[in-house]
Legacy VTK file of the C-alpha trace (Angstrom):
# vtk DataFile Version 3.0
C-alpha trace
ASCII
DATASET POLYDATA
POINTS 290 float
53.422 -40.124 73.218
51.584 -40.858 70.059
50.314 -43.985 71.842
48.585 -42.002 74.347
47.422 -39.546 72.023
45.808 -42.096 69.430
44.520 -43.560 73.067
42.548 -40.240 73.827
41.810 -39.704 70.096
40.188 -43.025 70.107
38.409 -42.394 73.265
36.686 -39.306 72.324
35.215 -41.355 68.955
34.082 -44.141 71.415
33.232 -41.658 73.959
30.372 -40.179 71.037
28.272 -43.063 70.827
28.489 -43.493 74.661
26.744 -39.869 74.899
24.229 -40.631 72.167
22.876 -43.604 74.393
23.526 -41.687 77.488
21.441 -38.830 75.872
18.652 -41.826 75.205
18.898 -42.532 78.122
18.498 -39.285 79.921
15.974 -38.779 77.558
13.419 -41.788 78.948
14.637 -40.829 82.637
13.325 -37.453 82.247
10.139 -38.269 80.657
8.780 -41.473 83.012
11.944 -41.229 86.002
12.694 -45.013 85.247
15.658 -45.964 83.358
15.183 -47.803 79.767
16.893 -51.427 80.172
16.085 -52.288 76.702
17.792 -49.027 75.497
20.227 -51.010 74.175
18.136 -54.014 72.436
15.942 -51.092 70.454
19.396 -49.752 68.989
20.634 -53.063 67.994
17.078 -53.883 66.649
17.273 -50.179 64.220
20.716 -51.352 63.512
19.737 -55.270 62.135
16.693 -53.148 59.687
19.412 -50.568 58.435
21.824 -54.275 57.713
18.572 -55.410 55.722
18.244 -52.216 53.725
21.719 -52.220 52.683
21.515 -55.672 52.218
18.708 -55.267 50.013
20.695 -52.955 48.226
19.570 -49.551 49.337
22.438 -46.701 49.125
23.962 -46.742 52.682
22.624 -43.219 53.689
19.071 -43.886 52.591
19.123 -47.015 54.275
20.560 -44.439 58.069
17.792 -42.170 57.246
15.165 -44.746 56.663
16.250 -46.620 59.834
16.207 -43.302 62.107
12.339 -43.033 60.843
11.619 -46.392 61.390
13.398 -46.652 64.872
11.169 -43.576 65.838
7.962 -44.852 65.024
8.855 -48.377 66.922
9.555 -45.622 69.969
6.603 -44.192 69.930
4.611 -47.070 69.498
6.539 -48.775 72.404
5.249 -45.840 74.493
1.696 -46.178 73.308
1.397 -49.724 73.671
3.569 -50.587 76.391
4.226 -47.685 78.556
1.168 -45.662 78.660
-1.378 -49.092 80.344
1.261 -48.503 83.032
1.852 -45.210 83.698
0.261 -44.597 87.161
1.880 -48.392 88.133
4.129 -48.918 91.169
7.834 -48.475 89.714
8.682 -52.231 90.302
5.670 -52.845 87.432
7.820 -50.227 85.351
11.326 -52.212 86.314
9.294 -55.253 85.298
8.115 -53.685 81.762
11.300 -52.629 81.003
12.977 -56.104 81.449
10.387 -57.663 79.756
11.124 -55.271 76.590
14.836 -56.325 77.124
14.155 -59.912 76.516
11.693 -59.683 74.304
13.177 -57.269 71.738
16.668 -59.401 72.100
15.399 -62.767 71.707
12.988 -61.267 68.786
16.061 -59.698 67.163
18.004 -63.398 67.226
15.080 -65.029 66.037
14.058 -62.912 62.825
17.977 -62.202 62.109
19.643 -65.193 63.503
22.950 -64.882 66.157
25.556 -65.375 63.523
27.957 -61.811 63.599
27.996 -60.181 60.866
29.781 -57.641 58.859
28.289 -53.949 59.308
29.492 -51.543 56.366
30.869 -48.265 56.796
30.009 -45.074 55.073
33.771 -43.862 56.105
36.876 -45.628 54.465
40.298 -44.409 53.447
43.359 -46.064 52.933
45.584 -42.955 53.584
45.972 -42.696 57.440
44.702 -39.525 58.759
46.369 -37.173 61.427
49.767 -39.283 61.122
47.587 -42.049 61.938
46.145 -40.953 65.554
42.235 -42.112 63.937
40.575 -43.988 61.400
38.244 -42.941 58.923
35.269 -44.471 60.699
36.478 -43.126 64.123
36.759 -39.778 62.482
33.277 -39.806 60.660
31.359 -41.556 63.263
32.726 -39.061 65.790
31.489 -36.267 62.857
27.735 -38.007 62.785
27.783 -37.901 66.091
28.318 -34.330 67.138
25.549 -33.073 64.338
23.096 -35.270 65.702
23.660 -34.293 69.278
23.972 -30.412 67.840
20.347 -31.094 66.091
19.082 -32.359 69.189
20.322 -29.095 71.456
18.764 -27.076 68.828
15.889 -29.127 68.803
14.956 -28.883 72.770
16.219 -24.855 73.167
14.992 -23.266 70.057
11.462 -24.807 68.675
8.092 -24.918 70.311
7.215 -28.599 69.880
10.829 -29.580 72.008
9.933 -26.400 74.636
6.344 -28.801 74.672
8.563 -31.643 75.225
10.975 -30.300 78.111
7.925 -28.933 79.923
5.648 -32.164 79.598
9.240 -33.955 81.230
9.729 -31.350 84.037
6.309 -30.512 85.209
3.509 -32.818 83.504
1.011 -31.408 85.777
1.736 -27.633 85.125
2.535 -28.262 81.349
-1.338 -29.801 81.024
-2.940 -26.412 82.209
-1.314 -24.732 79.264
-2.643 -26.806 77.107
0.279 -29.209 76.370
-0.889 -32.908 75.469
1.923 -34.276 78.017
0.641 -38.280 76.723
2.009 -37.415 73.313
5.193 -35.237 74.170
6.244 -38.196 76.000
5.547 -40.629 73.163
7.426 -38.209 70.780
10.157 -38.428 73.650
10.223 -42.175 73.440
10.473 -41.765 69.877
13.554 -39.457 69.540
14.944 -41.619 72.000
14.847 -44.935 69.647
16.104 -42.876 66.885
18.711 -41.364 68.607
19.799 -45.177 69.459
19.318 -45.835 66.256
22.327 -43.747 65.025
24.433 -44.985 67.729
23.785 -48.845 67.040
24.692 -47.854 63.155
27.959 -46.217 63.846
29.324 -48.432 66.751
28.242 -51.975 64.475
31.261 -51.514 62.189
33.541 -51.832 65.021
32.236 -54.329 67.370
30.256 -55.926 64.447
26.537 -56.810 64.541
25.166 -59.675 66.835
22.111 -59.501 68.897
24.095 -58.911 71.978
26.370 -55.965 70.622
25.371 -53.206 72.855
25.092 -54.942 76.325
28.545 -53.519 76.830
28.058 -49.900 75.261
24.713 -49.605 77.513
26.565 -50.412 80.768
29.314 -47.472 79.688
26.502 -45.417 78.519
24.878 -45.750 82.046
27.762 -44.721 83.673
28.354 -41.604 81.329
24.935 -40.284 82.017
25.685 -41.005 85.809
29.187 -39.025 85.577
27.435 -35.824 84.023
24.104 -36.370 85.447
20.977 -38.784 85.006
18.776 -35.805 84.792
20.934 -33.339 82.709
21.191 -34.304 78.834
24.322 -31.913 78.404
26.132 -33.606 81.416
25.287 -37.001 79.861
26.498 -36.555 76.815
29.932 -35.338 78.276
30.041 -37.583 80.564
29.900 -40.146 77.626
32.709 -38.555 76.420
34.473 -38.463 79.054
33.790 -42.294 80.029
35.172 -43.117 76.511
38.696 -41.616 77.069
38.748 -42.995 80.236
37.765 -46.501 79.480
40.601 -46.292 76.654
43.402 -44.933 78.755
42.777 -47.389 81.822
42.306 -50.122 78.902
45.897 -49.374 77.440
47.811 -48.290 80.367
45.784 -49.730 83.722
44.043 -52.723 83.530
43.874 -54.017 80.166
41.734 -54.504 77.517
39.897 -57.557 78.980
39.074 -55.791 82.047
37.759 -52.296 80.307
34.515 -52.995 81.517
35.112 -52.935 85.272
35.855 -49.007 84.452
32.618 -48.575 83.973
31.224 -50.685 86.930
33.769 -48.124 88.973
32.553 -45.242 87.798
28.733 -46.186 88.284
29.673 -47.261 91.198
31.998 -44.334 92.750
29.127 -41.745 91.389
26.364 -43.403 92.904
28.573 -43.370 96.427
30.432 -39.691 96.175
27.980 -37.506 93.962
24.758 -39.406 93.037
23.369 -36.720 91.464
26.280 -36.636 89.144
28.400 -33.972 88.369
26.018 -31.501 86.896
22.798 -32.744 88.052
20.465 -31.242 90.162
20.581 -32.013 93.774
16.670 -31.930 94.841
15.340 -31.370 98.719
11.841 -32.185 100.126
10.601 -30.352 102.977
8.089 -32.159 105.302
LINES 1 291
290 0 1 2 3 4 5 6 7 8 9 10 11 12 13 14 15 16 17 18 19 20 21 22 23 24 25 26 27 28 29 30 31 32 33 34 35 36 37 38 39 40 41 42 43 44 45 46 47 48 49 50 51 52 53 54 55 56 57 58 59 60 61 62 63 64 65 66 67 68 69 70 71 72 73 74 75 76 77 78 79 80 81 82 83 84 85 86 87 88 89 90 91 92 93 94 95 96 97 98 99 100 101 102 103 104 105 106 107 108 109 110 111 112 113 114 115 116 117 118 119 120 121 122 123 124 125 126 127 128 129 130 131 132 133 134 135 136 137 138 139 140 141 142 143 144 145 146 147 148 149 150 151 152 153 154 155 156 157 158 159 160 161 162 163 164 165 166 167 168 169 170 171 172 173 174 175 176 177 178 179 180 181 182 183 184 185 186 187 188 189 190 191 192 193 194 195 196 197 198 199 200 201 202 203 204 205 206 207 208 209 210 211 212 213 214 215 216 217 218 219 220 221 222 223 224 225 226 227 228 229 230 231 232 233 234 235 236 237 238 239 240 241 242 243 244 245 246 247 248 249 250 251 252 253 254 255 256 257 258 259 260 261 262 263 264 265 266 267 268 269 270 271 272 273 274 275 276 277 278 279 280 281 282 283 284 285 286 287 288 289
């Protein structure tokens, strides 16, 4: 029993940074209607400059901070540079950018901080086990940074003008341009967010897995399938269906298939989804009438 319940425990920490990528994720869907392949290389990117900070001896939490600012600037500019020459393109020239930032942003990260794993610090430590030892200090914390961020976010989108801007230049570009929204830049801010949001994810999942250039191929294919659980075009279905792909990953790891076949969960679930409900569970399920 307290195997199961560390299992589920452990899941829902997991399950957190799946929903912060999911929510990047959903994020870049709404904004363009394209899913971000290089989600995952940006994060681990914003993760290798917070390893430099601290390695450089910056205080771990001004190195997070500084990182989140940096990653959102590189998001914005990636939307400026990259995005915006191609906005009216055919969608295979968007599939085509969007690999091409993949590679490019992965083989850059080896490059500049070499392919060697190393040791990410954590901001959480104790010795004393917490909860009769059901979850770790990081689990617990990480879980705790999580949550605020996603909370700041929800705040951010229902309750100030400049995220209202944002959700309308997403939506309805069209309609959001007559009343005087500057959709180009809402989306850029989007893009933006979106790194930074990775960002935090990269930073709290690197002390687990540990940081190599390839750390979050994994964590984007379960984030993919979280935001296709709740719904690719609902951020508060994303984000629980992130949590709800990390307690299921865990449990089918432990008692189903084991731990070197956790990633065909997610493959399922994508897959099951896209066949039973591809819409998701709480997305919207849009007609056209001709």
């Amino acid at each position: 029993m307290d195997g199961l319940a560390h299992q589920i425990v452990a899941g829902i920490a997991t399950g957190g940074i799946y929903a912060s990528v999911a929510l990047a994720l959903v994020m870049i869907y709404q904004a363009t209607h394209h899913v971000n392949f290089a989600q995952g290389e940006m994060a681990t990117l914003s993760t290798f400059i917070a390893w430099s900070m601290v390695q450089a001896g910056m205080p771990y939490w001004v190195a997070f901070f500084g990182t989140v600012v940096v990653s959102f600037v590189i998001g914005v500019l990636v939307e400026r540079i990259l995005l915006r020459p191609v906005q009216n393109a055919p969608v295979l020239t968007h599939v085509g950018v969007f690999i091409g930032l993949l590679l490019i942003v992965g083989n850059l990260t080896g490059w500049v901080f070499g392919y060697t794993t190393k040791v990410f610090p954590s901001p959480f430590s104790s010795t004393q086990p917490l909860f009769g030892g059901l979850v770790s200090a990081h689990e617990l914390g990480s879980t705790a940074v999580t949550l605020v961020v996603l909370t700041l976010v929800f705040l951010f989108f229902r309750y100030t003008s400049l995220g209202l801007a944002m959700r309308a230049a997403a939506y309805n570009p069209r309609s959001a341009r007559l009343v005087g929204v500057r959709v180009g830049w809402m989306l850029a801010l989007g893009w933006g967010l979106a790194a930074a949001i990775g960002a935090v994810a990269g930073m709290m999942v690197a002390p687990v897995v540990f940081l190599d250039p390839t750390m979050m191929l994994g964590i984007l294919l379960y984030a993919f399938a979280g935001a296709l659980l709740g719904g690719i075009d609902n951020p508060s279905g994303a984000v629980i269906g992130g949590f709800a792909v990390g307690v299921l990953e865990n449990l089918a790891g432990a008692y189903v298939v084991g731990t070197e076949l956790k990633l065909t969960v997610a493959l399922a679930i994508i897959i099951g989804v896209l066949v039973v409900k591809p819409s998701g569970l709480f997305g919207r399920v849009v007609t056209s009438r001709v």
